[in-house]
N, CA, C and O atoms as CSV, one atom per row, in Angstrom:
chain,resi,resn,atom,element,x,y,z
A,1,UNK,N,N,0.835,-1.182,0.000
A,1,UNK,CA,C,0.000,0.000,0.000
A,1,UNK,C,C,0.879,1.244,0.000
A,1,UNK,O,O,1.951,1.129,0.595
A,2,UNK,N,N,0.595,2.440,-0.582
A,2,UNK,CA,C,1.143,3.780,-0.863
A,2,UNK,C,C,1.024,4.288,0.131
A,2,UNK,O,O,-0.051,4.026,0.669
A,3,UNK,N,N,1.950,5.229,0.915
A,3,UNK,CA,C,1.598,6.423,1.803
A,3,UNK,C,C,1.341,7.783,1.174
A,3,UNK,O,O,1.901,8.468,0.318
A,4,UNK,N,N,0.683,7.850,1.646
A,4,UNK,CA,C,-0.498,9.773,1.730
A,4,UNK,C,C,-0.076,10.420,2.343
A,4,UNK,O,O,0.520,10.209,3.399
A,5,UNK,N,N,-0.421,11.951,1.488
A,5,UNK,CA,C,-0.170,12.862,2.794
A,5,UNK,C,C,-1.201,13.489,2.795
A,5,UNK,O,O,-1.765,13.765,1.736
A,6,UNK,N,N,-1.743,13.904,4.140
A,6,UNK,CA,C,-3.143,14.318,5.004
A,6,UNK,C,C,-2.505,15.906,5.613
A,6,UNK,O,O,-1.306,15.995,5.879
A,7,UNK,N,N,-3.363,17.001,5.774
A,7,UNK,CA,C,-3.504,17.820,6.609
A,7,UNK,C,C,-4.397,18.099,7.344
A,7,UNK,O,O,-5.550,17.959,6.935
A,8,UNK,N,N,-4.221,18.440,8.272
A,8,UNK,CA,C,-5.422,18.647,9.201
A,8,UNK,C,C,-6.356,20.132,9.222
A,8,UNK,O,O,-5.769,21.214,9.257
A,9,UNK,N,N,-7.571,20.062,9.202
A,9,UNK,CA,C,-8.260,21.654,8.407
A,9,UNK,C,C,-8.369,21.793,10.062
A,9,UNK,O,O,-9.512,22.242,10.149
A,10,UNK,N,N,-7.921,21.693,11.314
A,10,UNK,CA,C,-8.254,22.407,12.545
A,10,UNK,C,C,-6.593,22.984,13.059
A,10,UNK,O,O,-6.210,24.140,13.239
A,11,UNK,N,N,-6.057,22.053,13.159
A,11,UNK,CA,C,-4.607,22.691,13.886
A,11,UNK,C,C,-3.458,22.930,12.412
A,11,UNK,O,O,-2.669,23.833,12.689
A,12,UNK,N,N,-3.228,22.406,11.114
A,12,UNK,CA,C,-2.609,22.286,10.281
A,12,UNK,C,C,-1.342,21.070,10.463
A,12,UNK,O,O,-0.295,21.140,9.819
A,13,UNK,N,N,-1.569,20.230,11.213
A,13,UNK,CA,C,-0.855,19.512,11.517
A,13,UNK,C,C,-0.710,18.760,9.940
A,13,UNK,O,O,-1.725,18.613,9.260
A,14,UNK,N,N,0.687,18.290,9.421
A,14,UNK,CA,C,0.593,17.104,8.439
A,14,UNK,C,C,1.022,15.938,8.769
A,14,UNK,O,O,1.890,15.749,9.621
A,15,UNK,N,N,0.418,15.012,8.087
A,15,UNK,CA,C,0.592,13.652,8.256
A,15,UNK,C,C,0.660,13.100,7.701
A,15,UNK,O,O,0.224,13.561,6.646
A,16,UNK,N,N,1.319,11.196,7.488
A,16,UNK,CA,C,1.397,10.456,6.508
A,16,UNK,C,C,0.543,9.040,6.648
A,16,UNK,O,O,0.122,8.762,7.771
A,17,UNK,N,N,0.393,8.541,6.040
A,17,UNK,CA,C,-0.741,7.644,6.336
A,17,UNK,C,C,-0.873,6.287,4.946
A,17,UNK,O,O,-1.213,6.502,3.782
A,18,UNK,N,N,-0.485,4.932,5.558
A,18,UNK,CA,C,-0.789,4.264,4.412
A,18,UNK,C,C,-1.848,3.898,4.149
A,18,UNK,O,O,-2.165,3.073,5.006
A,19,UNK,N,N,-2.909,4.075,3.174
A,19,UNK,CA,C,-3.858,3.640,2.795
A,19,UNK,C,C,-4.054,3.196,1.066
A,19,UNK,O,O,-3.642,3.765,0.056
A,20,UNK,N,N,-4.883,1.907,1.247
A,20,UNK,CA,C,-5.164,1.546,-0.245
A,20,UNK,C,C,-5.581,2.747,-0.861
A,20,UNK,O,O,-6.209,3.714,-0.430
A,21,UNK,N,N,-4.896,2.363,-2.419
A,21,UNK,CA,C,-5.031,3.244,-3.208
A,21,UNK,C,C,-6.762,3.646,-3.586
A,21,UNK,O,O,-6.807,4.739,-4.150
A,22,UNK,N,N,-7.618,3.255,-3.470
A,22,UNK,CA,C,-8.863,3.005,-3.325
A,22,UNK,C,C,-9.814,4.229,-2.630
A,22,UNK,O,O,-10.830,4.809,-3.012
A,23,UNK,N,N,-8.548,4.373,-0.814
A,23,UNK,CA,C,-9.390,4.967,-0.544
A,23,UNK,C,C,-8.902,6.307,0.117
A,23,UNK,O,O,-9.400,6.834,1.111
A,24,UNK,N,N,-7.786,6.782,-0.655
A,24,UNK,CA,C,-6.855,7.474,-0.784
A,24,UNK,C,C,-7.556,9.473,-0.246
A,24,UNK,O,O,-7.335,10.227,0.702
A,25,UNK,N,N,-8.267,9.527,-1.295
A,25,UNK,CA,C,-9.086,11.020,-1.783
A,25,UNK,C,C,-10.278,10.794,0.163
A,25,UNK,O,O,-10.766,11.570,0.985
A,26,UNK,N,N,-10.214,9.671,0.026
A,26,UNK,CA,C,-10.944,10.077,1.792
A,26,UNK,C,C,-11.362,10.976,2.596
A,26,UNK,O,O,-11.998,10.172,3.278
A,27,UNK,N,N,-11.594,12.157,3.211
A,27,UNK,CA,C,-10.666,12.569,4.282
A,27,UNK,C,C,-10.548,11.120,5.549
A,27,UNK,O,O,-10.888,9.939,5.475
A,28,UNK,N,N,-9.802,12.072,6.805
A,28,UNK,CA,C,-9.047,10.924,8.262
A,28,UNK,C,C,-9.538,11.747,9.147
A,28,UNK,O,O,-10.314,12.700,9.227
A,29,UNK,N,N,-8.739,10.987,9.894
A,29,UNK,CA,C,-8.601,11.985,11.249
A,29,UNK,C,C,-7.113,12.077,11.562
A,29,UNK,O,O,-6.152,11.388,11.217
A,30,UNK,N,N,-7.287,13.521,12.588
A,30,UNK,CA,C,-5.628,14.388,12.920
A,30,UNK,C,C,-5.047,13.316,13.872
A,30,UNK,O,O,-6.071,12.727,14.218
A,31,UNK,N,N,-4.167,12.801,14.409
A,31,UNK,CA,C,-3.501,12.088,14.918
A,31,UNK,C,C,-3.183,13.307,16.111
A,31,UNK,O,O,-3.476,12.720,17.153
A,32,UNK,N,N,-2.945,14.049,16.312
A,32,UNK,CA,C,-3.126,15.440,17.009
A,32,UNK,C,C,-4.372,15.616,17.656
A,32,UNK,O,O,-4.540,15.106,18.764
A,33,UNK,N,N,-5.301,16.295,17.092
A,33,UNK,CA,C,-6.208,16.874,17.994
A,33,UNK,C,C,-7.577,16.062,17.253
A,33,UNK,O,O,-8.556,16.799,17.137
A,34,UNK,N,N,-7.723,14.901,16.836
A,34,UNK,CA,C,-9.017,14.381,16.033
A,34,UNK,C,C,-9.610,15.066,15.207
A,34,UNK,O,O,-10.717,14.641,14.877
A,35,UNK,N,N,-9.054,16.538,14.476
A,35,UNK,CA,C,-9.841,17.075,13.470
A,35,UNK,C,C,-9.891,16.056,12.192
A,35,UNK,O,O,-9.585,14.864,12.142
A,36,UNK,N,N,-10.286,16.760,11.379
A,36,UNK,CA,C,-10.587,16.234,9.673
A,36,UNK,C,C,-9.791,16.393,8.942
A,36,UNK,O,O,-9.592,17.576,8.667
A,37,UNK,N,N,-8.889,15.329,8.214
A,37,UNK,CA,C,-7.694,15.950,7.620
A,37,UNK,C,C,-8.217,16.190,6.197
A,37,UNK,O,O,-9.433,16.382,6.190
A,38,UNK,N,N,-7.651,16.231,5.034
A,38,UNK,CA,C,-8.134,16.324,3.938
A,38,UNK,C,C,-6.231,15.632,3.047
A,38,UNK,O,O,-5.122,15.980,3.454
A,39,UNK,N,N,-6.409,14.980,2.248
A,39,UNK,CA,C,-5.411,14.714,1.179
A,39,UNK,C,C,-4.835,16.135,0.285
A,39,UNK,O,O,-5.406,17.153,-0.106
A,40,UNK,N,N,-3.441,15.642,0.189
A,40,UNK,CA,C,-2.963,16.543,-0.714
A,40,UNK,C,C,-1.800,15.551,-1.270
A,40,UNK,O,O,-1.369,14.424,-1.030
A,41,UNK,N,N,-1.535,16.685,-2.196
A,41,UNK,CA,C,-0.695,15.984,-3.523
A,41,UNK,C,C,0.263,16.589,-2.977
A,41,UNK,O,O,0.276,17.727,-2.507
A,42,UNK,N,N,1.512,15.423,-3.063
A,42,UNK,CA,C,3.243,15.978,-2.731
A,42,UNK,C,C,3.538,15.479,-4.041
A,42,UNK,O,O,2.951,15.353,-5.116
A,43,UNK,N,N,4.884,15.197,-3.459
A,43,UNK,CA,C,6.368,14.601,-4.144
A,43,UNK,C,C,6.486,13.454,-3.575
A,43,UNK,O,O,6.707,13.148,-2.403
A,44,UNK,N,N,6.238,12.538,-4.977
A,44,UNK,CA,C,6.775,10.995,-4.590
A,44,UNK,C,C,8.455,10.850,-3.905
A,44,UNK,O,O,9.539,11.421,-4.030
A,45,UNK,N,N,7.817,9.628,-3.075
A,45,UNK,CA,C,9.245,9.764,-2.414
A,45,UNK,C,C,9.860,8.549,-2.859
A,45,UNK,O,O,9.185,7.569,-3.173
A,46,UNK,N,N,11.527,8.577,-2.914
A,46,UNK,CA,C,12.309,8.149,-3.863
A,46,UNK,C,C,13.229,7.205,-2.330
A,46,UNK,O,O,13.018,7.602,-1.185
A,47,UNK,N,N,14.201,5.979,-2.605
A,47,UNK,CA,C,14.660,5.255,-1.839
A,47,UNK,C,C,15.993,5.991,-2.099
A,47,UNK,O,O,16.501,6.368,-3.154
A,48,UNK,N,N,16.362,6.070,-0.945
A,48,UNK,CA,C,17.823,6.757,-0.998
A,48,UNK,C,C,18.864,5.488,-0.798
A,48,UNK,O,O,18.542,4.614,0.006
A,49,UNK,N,N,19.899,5.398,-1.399
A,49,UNK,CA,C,20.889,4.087,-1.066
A,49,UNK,C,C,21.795,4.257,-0.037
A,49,UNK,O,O,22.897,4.753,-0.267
A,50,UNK,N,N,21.441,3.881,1.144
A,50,UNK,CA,C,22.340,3.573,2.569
A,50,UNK,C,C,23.870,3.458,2.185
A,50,UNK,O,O,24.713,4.046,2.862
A,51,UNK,N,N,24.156,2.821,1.271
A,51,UNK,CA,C,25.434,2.172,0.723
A,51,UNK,C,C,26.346,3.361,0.370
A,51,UNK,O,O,27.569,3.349,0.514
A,52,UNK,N,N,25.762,4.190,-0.016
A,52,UNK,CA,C,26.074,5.780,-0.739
A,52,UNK,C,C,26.737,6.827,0.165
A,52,UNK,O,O,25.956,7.602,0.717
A,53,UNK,N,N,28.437,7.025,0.481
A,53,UNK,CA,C,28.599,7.440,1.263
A,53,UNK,C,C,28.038,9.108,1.749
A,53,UNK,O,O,27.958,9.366,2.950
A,54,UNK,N,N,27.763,9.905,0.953
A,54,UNK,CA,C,27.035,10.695,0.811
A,54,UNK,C,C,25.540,10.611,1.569
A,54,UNK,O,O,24.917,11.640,1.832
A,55,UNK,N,N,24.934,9.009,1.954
A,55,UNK,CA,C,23.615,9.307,2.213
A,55,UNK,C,C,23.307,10.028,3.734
A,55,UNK,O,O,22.495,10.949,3.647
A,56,UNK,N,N,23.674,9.839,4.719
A,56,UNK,CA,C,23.259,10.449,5.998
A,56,UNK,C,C,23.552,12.088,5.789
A,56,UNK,O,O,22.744,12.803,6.382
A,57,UNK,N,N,24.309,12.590,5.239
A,57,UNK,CA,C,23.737,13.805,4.881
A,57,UNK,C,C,23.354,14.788,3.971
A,57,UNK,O,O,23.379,16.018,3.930
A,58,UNK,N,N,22.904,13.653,3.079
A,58,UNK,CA,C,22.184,14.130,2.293
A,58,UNK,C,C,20.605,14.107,2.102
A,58,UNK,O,O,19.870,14.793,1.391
A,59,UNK,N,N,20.277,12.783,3.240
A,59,UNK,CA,C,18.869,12.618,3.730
A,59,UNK,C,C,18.581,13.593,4.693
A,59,UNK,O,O,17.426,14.009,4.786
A,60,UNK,N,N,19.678,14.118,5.596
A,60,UNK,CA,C,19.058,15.122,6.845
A,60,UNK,C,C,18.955,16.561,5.967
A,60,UNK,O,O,18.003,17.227,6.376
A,61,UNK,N,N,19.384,16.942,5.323
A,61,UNK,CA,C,19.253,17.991,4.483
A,61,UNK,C,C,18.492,18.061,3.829
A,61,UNK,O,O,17.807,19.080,3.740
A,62,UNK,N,N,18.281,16.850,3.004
A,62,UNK,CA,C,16.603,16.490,2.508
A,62,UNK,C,C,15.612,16.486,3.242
A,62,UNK,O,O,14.572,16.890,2.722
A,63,UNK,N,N,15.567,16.083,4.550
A,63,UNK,CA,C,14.608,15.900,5.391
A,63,UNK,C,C,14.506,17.577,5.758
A,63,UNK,O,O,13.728,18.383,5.246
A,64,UNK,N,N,15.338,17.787,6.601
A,64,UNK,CA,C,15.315,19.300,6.854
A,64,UNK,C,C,14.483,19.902,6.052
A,64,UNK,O,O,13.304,19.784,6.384
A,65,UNK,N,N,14.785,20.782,4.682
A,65,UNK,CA,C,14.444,21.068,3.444
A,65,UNK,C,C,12.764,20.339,3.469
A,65,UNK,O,O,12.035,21.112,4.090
A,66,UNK,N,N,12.374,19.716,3.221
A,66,UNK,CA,C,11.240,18.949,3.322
A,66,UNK,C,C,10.186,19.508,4.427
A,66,UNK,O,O,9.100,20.012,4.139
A,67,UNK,N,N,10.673,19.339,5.687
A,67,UNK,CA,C,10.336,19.884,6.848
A,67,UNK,C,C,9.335,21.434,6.990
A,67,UNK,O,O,8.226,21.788,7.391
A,68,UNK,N,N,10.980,22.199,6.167
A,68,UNK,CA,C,10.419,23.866,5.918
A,68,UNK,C,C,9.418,23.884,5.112
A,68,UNK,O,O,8.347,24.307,5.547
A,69,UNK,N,N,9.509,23.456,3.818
A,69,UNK,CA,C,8.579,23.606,2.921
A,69,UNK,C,C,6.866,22.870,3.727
A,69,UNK,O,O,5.776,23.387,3.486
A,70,UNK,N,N,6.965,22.168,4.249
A,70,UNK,CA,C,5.487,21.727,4.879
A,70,UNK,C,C,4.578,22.722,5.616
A,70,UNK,O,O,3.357,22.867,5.565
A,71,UNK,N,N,5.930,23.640,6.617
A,71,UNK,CA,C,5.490,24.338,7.504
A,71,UNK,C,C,4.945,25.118,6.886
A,71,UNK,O,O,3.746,25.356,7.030
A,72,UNK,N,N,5.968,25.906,5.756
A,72,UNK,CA,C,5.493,26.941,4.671
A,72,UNK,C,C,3.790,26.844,4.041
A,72,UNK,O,O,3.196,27.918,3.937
A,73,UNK,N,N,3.335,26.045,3.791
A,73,UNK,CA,C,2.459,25.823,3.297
A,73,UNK,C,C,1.311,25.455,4.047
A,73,UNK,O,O,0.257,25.187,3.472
């Protein structure tokens, strides 16, 4: 099953969530405060290779980066 990403229309909390593709467009609930989340469209996420000496910081920088842009929005 795919993970989703959910926001919450009471606190703006985001979240990820695996659900069949089926029943995706849904809304949930906030894992936070039980509001109503609603789906939104990101950026597929891609497997980074552990093996890659480059990866630990290039995932926290990614992650970081990732992070801001959520809040932003």
């Amino acid at each position: 099953m795919p993970v989703y990403e959910y926001k919450c229309t009471s606190c703006g909390e985001v979240a990820d969530e695996l659900r069949s593709m089926f029943v995706r467009d849904q809304d949930g609930t906030c894992p936070s405060c039980g509001g109503t989340t609603q789906y939104r469209i990101s950026a597929p996420r891609s497997m980074l290779d552990p093996c890659d000496p480059g990866f630990p910081g290039n995932y926290d920088k990614w992650a970081r980066d990732r992070d801001k842009k959520m809040k932003a929005a």
